[in-house]
KEKOLLUM-322070 format. One line per 4 residues: number of its first residue (from 0); for each residue x, y negated, z negated of N, C-alpha, C. Coordinates in Angstrom, 1 decimal, always signed. Atoms other than C-alpha are relative to their C-alpha. Layout:
N
NUM) X,Y,Z,X,Y,Z,X,Y,Z; ...
This chain:
92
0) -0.2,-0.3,+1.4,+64.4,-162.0,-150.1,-1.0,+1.1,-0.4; +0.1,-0.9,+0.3,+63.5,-158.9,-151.9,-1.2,-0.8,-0.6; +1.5,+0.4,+0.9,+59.4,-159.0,-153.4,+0.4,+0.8,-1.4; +0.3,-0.6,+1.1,+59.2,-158.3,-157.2,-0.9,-0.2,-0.2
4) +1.6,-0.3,+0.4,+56.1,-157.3,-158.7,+0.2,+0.4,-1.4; +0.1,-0.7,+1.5,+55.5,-156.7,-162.4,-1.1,+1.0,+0.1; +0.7,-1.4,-0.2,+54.0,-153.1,-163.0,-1.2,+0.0,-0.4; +1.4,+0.4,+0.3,+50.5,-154.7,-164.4,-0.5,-0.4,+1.3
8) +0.5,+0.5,-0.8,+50.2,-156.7,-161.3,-0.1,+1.0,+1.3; +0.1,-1.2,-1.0,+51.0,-153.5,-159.2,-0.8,+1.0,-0.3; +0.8,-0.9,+0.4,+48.8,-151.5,-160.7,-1.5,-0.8,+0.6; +1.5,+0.0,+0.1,+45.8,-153.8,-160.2,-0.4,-0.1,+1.4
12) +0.1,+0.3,-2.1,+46.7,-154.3,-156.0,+0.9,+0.8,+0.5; -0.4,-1.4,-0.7,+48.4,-150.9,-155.1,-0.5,-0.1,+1.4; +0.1,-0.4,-1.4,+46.7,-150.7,-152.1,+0.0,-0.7,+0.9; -0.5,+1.4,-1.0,+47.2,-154.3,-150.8,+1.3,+0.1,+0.1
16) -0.7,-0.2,+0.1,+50.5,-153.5,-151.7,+0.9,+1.5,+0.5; -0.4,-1.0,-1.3,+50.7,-150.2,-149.7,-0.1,-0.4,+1.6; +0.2,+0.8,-1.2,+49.2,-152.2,-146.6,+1.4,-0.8,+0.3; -1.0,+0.9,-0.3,+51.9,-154.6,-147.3,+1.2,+0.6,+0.5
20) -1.3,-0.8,-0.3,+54.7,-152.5,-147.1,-0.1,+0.7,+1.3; -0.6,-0.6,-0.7,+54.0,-150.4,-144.6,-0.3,-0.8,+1.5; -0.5,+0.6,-1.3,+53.1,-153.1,-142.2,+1.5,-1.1,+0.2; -1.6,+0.7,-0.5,+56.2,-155.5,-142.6,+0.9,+0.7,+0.0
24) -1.7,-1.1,+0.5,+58.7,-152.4,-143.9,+0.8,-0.6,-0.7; -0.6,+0.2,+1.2,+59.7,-153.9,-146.6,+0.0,+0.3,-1.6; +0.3,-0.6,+1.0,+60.3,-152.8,-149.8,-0.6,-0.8,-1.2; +0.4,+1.0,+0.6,+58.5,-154.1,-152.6,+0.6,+0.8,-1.5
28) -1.0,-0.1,+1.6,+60.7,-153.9,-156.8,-1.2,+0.1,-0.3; +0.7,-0.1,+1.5,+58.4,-152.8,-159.4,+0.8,-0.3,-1.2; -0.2,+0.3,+0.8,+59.2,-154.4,-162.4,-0.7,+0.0,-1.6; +0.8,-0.2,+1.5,+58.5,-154.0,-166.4,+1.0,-0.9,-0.9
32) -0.7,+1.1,+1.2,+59.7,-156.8,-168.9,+1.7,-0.3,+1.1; -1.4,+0.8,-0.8,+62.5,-158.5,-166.5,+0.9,+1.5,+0.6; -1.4,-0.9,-0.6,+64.3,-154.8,-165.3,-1.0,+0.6,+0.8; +0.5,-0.3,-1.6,+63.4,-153.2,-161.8,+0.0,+1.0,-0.6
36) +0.4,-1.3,+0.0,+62.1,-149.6,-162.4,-0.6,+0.8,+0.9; +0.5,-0.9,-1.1,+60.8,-148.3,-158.9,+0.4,-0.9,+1.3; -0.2,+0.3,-0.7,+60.6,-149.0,-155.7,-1.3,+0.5,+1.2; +0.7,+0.0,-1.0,+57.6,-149.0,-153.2,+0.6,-0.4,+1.1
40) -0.6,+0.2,-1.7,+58.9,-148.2,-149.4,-1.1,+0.8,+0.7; +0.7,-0.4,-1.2,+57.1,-147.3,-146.3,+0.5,+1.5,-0.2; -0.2,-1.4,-0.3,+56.8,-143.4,-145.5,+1.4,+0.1,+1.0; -1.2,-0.2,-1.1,+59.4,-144.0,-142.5,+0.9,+0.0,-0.9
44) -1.6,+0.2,+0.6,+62.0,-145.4,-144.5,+0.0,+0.8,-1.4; -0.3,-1.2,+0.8,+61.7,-142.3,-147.2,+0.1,+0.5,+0.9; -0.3,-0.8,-1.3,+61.8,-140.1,-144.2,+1.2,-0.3,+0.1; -1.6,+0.0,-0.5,+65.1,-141.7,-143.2,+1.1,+0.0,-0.5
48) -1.3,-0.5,+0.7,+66.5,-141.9,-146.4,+0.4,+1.6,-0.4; +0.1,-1.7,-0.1,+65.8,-138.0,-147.0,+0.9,+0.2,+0.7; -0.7,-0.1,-0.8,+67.4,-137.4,-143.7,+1.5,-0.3,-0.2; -1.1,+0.6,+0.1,+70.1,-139.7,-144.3,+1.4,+1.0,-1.3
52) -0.7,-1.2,+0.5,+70.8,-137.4,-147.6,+0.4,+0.9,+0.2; +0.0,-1.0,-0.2,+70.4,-134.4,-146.4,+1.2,+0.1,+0.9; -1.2,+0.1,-0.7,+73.3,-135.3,-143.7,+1.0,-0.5,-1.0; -0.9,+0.2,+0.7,+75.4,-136.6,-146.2,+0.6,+1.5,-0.7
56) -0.1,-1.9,+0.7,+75.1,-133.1,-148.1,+1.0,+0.4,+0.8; -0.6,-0.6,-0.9,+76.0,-131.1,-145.4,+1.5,-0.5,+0.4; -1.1,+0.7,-0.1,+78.8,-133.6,-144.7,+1.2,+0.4,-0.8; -1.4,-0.5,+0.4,+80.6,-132.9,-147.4,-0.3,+1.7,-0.6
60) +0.2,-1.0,+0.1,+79.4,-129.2,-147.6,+1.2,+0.4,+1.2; -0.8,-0.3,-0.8,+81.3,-128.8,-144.4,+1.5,-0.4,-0.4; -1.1,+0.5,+0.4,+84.4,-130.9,-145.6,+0.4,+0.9,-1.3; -0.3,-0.5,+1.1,+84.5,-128.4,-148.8,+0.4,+1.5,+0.3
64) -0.6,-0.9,-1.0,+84.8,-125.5,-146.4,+1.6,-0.1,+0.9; -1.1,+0.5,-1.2,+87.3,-127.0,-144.1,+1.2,-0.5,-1.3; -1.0,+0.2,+1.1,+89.3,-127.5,-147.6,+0.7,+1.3,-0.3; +0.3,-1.3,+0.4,+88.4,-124.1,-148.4,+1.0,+1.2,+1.4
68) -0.7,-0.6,-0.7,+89.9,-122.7,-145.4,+1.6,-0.4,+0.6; -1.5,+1.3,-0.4,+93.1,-125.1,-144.5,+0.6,+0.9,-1.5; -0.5,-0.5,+1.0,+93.8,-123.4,-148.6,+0.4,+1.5,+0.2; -0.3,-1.4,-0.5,+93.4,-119.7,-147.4,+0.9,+0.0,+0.9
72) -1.2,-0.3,-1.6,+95.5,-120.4,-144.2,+1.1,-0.3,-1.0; -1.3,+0.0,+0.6,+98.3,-121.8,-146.6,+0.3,+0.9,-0.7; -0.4,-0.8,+0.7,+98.3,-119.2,-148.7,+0.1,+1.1,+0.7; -0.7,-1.5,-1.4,+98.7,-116.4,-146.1,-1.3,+1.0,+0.2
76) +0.8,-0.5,+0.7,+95.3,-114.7,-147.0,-0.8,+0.1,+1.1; +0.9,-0.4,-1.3,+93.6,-112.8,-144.2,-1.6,-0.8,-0.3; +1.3,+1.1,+0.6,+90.0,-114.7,-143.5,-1.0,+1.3,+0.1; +0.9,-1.3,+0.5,+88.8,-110.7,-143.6,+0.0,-0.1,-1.5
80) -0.1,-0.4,+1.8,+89.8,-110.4,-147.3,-1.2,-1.2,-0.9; +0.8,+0.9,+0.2,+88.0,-113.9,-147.5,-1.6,+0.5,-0.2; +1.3,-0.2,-0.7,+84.7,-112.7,-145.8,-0.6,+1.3,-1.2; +0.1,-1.0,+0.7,+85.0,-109.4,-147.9,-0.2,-0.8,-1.5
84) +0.4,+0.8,+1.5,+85.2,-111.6,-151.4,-1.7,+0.0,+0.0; +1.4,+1.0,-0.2,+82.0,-113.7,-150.2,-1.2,+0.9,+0.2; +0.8,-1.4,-0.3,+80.3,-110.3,-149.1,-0.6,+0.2,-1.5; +0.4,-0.4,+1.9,+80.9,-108.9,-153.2,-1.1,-0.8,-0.3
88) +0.0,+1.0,+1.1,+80.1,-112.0,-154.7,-1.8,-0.4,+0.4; +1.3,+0.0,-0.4,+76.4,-112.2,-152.7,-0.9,+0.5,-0.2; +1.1,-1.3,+0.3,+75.2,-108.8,-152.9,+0.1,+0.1,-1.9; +0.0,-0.6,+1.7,+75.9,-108.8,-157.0,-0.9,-1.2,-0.6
């Protein structure tokens, strides 16, 4: 089960509460009047979620290309004339 913590009581044991976390790796809820407003996690597991973002990005960065070009092939549209647009549209 997930630890809640009210944001007085985390304020006054932060750093028993950094120990905590980063030796079990679990996250510990910061809470204020009954609603969850943060989240204390270990360095790893921000590291992994970062990571985890940053490949999602790219993910569908790639999939918006591969949209992007599957549309130029349909339309008949040399991928010079393409290249030349994306050239303009850089340098201005």
């Amino acid at each position: 089960m997930e630890k809640v913590v009210a944001i007085e009581e985390a304020r006054k044991k932060l750093g028993k509460l950094v120990l905590e976390v980063a030796s079990s790796r679990e996250p510990v809820i910061i809470a204020r009047r009954n609603s969850e407003r943060a989240v204390l996690l270990g360095y790893e597991e921000y590291e992994r979620l970062k990571a985890q973002e940053a490949q999602a990005a790219e993910s569908r960065f790639q999939e918006a290309l591969d949209r992007i070009h599957s549309a130029v092939a349909k339309a008949g549209i040399k991928r010079e004339v393409v290249e030349e647009a994306i050239r303009k549209v850089r340098s201005s």
